[in-house]
N, C-alpha and C positions, 0 to 999 in steps of 0.2 A: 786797819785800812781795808777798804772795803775791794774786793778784787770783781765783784759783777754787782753793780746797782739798777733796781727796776724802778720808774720814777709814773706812779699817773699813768698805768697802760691801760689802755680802754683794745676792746676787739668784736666785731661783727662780723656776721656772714650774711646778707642780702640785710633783711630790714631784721634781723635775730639781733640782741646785743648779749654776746658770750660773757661779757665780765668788763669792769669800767671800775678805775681808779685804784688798780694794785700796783703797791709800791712794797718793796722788801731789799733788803742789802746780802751780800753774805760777803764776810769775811776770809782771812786763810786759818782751814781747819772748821771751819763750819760745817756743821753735819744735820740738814733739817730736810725735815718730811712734808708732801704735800699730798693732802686729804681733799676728799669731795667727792659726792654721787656722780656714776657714770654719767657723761654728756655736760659736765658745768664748765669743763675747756683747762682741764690739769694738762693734758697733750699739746693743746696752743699754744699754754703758757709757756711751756717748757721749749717749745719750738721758736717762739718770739725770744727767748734767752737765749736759744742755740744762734742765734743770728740768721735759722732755715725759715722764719715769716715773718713778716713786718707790723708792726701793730698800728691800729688806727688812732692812737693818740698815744700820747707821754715818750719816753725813752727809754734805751737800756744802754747803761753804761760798763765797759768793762776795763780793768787797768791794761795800759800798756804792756804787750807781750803775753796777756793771757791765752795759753789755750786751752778750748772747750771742747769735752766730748760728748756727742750725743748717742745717746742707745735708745732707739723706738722700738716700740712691739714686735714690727714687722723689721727685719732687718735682712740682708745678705741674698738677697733673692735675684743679684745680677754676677755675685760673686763667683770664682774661679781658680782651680787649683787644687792641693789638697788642707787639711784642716789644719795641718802642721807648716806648712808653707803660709796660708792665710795668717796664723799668729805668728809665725817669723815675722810678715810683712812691719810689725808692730817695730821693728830694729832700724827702719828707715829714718828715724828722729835720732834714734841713739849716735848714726852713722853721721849725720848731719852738725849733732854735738861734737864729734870725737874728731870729725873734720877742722870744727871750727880750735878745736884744743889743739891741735896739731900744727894749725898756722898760726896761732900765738904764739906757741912756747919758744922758738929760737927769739923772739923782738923781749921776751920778757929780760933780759939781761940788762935791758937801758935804764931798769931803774921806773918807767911811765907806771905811774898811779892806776891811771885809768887802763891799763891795759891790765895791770894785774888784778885792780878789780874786777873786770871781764871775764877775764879768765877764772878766776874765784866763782864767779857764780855760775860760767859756762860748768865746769870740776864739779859744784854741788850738783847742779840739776842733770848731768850724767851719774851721777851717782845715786841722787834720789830715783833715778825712773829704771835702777838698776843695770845701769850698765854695765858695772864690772862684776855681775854675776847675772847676765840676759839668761844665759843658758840655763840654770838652775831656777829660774823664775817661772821659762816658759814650761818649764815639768810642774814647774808647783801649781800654776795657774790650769794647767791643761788636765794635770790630776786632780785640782779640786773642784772642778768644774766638770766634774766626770768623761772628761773627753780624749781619755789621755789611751783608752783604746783605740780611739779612733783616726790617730794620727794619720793613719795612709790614705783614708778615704779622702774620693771628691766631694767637694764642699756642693757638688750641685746634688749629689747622692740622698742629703742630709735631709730627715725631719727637719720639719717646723721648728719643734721645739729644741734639736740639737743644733739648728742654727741661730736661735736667740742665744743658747749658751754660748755658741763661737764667737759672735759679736761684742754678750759681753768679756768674755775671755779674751780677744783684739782691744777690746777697749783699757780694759784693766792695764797690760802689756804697753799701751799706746802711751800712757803715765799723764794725761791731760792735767793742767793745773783747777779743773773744776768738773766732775761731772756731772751729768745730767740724764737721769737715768726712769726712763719709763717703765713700770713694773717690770723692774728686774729680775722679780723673785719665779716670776712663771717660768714651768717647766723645770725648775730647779726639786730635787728632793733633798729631804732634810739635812743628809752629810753636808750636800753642796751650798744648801744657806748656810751653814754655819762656820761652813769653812770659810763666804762670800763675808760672813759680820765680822769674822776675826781678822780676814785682810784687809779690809777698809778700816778699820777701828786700830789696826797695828799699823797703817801708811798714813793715818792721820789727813784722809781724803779730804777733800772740800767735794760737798754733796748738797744738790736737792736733789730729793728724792718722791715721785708719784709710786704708792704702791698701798695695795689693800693688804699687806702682810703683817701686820698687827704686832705679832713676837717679835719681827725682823724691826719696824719702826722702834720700837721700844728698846732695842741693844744697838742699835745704830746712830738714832737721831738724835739731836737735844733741845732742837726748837721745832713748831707743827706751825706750817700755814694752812688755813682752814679755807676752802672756799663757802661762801655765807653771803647770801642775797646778791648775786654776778657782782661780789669782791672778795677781796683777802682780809683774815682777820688773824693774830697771830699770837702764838703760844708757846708757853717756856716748855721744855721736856719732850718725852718722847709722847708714843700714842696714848696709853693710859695717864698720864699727866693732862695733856690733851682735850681727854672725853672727862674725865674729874675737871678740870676748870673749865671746861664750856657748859657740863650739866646745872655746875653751879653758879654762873654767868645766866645763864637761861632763868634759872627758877629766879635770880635776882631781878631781874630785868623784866621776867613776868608778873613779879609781885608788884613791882615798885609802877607797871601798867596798869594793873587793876586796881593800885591804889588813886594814879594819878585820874581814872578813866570816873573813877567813884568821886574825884573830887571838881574833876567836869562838870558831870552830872549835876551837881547839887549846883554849881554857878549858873549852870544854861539853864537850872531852875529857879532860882534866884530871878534871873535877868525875864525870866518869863511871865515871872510873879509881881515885880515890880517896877517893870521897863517903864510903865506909864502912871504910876503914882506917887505920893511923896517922895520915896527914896529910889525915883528916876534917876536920879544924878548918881548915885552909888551904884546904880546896876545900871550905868551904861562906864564908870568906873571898872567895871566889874569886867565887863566886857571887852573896855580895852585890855586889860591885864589878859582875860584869857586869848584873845585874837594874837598875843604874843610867847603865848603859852608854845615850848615845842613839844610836839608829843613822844610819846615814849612809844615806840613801836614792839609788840607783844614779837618772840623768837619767833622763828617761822620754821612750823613745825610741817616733820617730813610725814610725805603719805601713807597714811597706818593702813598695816593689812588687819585682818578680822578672821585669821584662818586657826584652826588647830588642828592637831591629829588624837582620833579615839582611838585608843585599844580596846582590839577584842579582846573576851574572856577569853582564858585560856585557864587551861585545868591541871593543877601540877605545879612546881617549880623551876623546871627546865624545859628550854623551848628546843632546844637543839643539841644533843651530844654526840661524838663521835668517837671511834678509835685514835690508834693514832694511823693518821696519814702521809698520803705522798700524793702532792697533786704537781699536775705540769699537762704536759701535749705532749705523749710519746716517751718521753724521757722524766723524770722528774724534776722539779725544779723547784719544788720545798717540802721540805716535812714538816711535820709536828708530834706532839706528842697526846695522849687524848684531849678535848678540847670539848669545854661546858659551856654553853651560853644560857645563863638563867633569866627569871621573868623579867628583873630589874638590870638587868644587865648594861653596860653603858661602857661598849669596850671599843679599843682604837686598834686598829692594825695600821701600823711605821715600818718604814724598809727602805731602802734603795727602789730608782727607778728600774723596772723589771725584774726585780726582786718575787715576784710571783703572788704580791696580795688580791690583785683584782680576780687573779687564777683559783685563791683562795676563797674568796668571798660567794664565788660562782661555782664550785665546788660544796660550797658549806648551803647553797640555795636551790640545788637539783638543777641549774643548769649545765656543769660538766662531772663526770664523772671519776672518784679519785682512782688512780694508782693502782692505790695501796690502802686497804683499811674501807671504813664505810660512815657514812653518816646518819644517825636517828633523828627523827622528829616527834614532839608530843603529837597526838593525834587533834587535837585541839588549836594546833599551829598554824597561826594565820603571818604570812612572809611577805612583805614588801619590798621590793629592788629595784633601788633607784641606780641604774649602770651610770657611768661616768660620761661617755659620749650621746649617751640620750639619744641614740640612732633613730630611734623609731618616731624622731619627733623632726621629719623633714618632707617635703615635698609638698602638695596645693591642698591639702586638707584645712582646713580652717582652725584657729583655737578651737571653734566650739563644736566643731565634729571632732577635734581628736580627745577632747574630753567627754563626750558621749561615746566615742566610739570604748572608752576605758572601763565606764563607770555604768554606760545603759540608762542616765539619765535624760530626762525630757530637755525639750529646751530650756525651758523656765529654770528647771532643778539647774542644769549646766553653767546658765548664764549668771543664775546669785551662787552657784559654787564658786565662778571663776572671778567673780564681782571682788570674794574677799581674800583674793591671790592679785587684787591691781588690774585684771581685765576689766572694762568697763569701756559700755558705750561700743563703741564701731572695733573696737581692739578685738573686740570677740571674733571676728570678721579678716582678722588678718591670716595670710597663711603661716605656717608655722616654718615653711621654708626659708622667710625671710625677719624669721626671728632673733634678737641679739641673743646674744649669750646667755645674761640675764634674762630676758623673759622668756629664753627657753627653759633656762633652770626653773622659775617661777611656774611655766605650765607644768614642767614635771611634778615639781610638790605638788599642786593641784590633782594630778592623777595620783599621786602616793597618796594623799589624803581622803581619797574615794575608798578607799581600799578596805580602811577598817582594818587594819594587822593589829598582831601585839608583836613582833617583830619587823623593826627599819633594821637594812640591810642596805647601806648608803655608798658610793666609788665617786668618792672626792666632792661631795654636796656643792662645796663653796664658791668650787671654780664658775668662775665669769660674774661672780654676786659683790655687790661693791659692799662699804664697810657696813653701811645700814644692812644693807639687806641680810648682812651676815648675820647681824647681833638681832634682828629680827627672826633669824632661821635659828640662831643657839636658844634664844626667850620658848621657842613652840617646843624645841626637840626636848628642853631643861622640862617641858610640863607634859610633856608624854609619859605616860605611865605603863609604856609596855618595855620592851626589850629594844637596845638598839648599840648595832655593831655599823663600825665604818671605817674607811679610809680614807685618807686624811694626811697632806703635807702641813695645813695650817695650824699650828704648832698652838696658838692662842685657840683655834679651836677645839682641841683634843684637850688642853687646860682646864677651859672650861667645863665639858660635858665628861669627861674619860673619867672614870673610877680603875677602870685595868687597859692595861695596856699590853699589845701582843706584836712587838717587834720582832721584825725576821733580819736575821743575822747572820750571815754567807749561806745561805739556805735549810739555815735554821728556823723553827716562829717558837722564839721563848716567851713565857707571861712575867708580866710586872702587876702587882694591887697595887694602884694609886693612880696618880694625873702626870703632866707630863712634868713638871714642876719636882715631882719627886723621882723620879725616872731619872732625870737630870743631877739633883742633888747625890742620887747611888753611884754614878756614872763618875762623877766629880772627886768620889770618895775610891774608886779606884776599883770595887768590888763589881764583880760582875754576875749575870742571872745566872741562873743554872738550866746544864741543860734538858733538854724535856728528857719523858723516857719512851723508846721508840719501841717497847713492848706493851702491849696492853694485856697487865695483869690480871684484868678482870674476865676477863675470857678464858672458863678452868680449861685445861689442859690444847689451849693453841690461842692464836691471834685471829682477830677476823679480817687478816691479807686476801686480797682478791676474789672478795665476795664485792659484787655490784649491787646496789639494790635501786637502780634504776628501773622504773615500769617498760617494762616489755611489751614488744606488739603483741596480740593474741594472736596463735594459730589453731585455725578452728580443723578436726580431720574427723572424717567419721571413723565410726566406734572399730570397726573391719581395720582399714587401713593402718590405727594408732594398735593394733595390734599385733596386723605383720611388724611394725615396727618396734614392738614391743620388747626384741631381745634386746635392742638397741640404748634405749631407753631406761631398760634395768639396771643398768650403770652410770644412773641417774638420782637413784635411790636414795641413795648413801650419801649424806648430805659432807660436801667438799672440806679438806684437814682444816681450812680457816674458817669453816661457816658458823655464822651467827649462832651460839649455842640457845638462845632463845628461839626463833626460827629452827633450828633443827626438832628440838623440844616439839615445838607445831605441827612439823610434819610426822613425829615419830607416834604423837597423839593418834593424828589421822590417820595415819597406816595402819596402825594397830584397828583401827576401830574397821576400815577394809578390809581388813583380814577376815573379820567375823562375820563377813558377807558370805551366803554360800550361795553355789549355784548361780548360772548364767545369767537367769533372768534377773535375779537382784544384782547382781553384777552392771549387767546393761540398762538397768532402770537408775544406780546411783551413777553411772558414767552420765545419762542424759542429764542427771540430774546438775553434775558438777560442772558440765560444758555449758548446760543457762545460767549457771551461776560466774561462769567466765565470762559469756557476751554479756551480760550485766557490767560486770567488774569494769568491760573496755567502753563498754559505754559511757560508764562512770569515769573510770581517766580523762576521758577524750572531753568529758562537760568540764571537768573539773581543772585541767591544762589549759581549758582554753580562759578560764576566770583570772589567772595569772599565778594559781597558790602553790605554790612550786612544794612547799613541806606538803601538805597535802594529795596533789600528784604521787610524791614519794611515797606516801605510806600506803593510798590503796595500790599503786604497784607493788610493794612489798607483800600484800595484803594478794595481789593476781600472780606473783610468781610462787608463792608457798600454793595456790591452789592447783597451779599447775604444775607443779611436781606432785602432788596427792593425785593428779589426774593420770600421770603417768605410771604411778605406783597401781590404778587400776586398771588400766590397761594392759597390764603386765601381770597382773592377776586374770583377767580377761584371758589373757593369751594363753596362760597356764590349764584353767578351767576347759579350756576349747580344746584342749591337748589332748586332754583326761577322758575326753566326752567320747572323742573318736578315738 
């Protein structure tokens, strides 16, 4: 029995027609998924089922007594109280049931049918929506929805994203007999999906569901509504069931076009050949037959991009190694243990939210500084980072300045760059302040693609990219042939592309070799990683703890000054108990070879000498910072700090020699 039926619903907005003649039913226990590029009307749909917008043609029918819950994007934004009070609120149904149970039960003694039918199903549906264990539920629901720290706060206090999860956490609680759920899975991380598939799959939910979350459709759903030419078309199984019988629906439906279209062809040539000679009659025969002919209409195929990404050479096997570290803000707030990214590299960092990856990723690219420990680049290391909130991509600039402003391309280069990211025409022209989600993420790529790395360094790619866009972003990144690390809750995408995986685990990051498929399989099997090692062996006789090798500003002093200041300085010398034994090495080179300086004059001729060789060097940083190459940055700072510790070792020679004199 069908408990919400949609019959023939058509919807417009001014002379727009959003979608016309979707019909679908669901049943109790039904669990199906609703698919479609941003803007074809999954939010209307779903709103004309919630009974919150009316449609301009058909019906929606729902059985007697049903109720419906809806969860939108945007949710709780008038809401009041604390987080833990809001999901009490959810006990007001319960209270309402328990009421009704409690004025049955003295009439139940007369023996009435009908009352103790009532009763009976009042009893179940308190029982189904957990009433006789609320309390233990709203812990379950508020813990797996990670908000079960947050019980005291006010709800007005809350992120964005910590108030979609309240909403749906209120909703869960609220026990509606159908939900109806707009990407639910945003702002969720991976414990929290999957804690989110086990409870609806264990409650035996009745669900449509809008969501771009791929792994989450595939363990939740069991039928796919597609939206397909402004209607619905509909499909057994989850999402990869789904995209396998629509891929092979498409090539059917295409072939059996181009056969029908070839055999047009030859009739309208027929009728063209002999409309007016003896076998007139047969080709106007002919022609009525095809005037009744319907045509097979070819799939309608979505807008191709034409982009890819090059790598540079890069010289060596490893693009990035490090010690082991500790990154955070002040405090730590992960470690690791050393940590390889090689050429071919195609690694996933997982974790909880605030778990410390994006602190990670931004640490591992010269933009914060670790802890604990340090990071190496090949010299040859060309670094792309694409940050998660794309900051830099807001305010009146236009698409096509802030892609010349990236890249230093002309117009012309700019605008066929942007052509094969989907900007075309007047779009180039838009400002980027008032870009969606998606064609902010698409300008970004576009900028990462200027770039030329052999290292992508990516914080959450997917977000705001609908299913295409997705599976068009995994097709480029699958045919990049440089290195490339990311973060990543979308669990089908880290499947696809991940060879290792570097999950962080109460402030741990241990490594897994393989996809997430097998990560899951070990996890399943009860065994768990091992943990790193927070010494780095390779470092004879110490660690290399609290060496920076972040580029320094240069301070320039003349040769007098840097040498009153030279006793200072002497205790500079001696390269620190955790420093870089390769850099120490460098400096101990150089020093030796100052030493064999005599005399002031050579002294003060190889100081001048080394001070041009410093303003050079910041010159160099300061071009090379501004290009974007963050590894590169890195090393000629690592490259101006060893020159300025050899500088000070002659300065202090200097000081020595000037002692002597007088």
């Amino acid at each position: 029995m069908s408990v919400l039926s949609v019959q023939a619903v058509a919807k417009r907005f001014g002379e727009r027609l959003v979608f016309s003649d979707v019909s679908f039913r669901l049943a109790h226990g039904d669990r199906v998924g609703l698919v479609g590029p941003n803007g074809v009307g999954k939010t209307t749909l779903l709103r004309i089922g919630a009974g919150l917008e009316s449609a301009d043609a058909g019906n929606v029918a729902l059985a007697r007594g049903t109720r419906i819950g809806f969860m939108e994007q945007e949710v709780l934004t008038h809401a009041t109280g604390t987080v833990e009070e809001h999901a009490r609120g959810a006990a007001a149904h319960l209270r309402e049931l328990e009421g009704e149970m409690r004025e049955l039960e003295p009439r139940l003694g007369g023996g009435d049918q009908e009352l103790l039918e009532r009763y009976s199903e009042v009893q179940h549906q308190f029982e189904h929506a957990g009433g006789y264990d609320f309390e233990a539920t709203v812990g379950r629901v508020l813990g797996g929805l990670g908000l079960d720290a947050l019980r005291d706060r006010q709800v007005a206090t809350l992120s964005g994203g910590e108030r979609t999860r309240l909403g749906l956490a209120r909703l869960l609680l609220d026990d509606p007999d159908i939900l109806l759920l707009d990407e639910p899975t945003n702002h969720l991380d991976v414990a929290a999906l999957e804690w989110l598939e086990r409870f609806l799959i264990e409650k035996n939910e009745t669900i449509l569901v809008s969501s771009h979350d791929r792994w989450f459709l595939d363990r939740v759903t069991g039928r796919t509504l597609s939206f397909e030419k402004n209607t619905i078309v509909e499909y057994r199984g989850g999402y990869s069931s789904y995209a396998r019988q629509r891929a092979e629906r498409e090539a059917a439906t295409e072939k059996a076009a181009g056969r029908q279209a070839i055999e047009i062809e030859r009739t309208e040539e027929f009728i063209r050949r002999y409309g007016a000679g003896q076998r007139s009659k047969e080709a106007r025969g002919r022609g009525k037959k095809l005037a009744r002919v319907v045509r097979i209409e070819a799939p309608e195929r979505a807008q191709q991009h034409g982009w890819k990404l090059e790598a540079a050479h890069l010289a060596g096997d490893t693009v990035v190694q490090t010690t082991p570290l500790a990154v955070g803000y002040g405090e730590p707030l992960l470690r690791t243990g050393t940590l390889r990214v090689g050429r071919d590299a195609r690694i996933a960092v997982v974790g909880p939210n605030g778990a410390g990856k994006t602190t990670l990723v931004r640490t591992l690219v010269g933009d914060l500084s670790a802890l604990d420990g340090y990071v190496q680049s090949a010299p040859t290391a060309r670094v792309a980072f694409l940050a998660q909130a794309q900051l830099e991509l807001t305010g009146d600039d236009t698409v096509l300045d802030a892609m010349k402003l990236t890249s230093g391309m002309t117009d012309a280069e700019a605008r066929d760059h942007l052509a094969r990211f989907l900007f075309r025409g007047e779009d180039v022209f838009k400002s980027v302040g008032v870009l969606s989600g998606g064609e902010r993420s698409r300008l970004a790529l576009a900028r990462l693609a200027a770039r030329h790395a052999n290292l992508l360094v990516l914080d959450e790619p997917t977000n705001h990219l609908d299913l295409l866009a997705r599976e068009q972003l995994e097709t480029v990144l699958q045919a990049f042939e440089g290195a490339l690390l990311f973060v990543s809750h979308d669990r089908y995408f880290i499947d696809k592309l991940a060879t290792e995986i570097w999950p962080i685990e109460h402030g741990v990051l241990k490594r897994f070799e393989g996809n997430w498929s097998g990560l899951q399989r070990l996890r399943a099997s009860g065994q768990e990683l091992p943990m790193p090692q927070f010494e780095d062996s390779a470092a004879a006789g110490g660690t290399a703890k609290g060496i920076s090798l972040e580029p320094r500003v240069p301070r320039t002093r003349p040769a007098a000054e840097a040498a009153r200041a030279g006793k200072g300085a002497a205790s500079e010398r001696s390269p620190k108990p955790g420093q870089d034994p390769r850099l120490a090495a460098t400096s101990k080179r150089r020093a030796s070879a100052v030493r064999r300086v005599s005399g002031l004059r050579a002294l003060e001729a190889r100081i001048s000498a080394m001070e041009l060789q410093l303003r050079q060097l910041s010159e160099k940083v300061g071009q090379i910072a501004q290009s974007g190459n963050y590894m590169e940055t890195r090393r000629v700072g690592e490259e101006y700090a060893s020159l300025e510790r050899d500088l000070r070792t002659l300065y202090d020679e200097w000081a020595k020699e000037s002692e002597k004199s007088e």
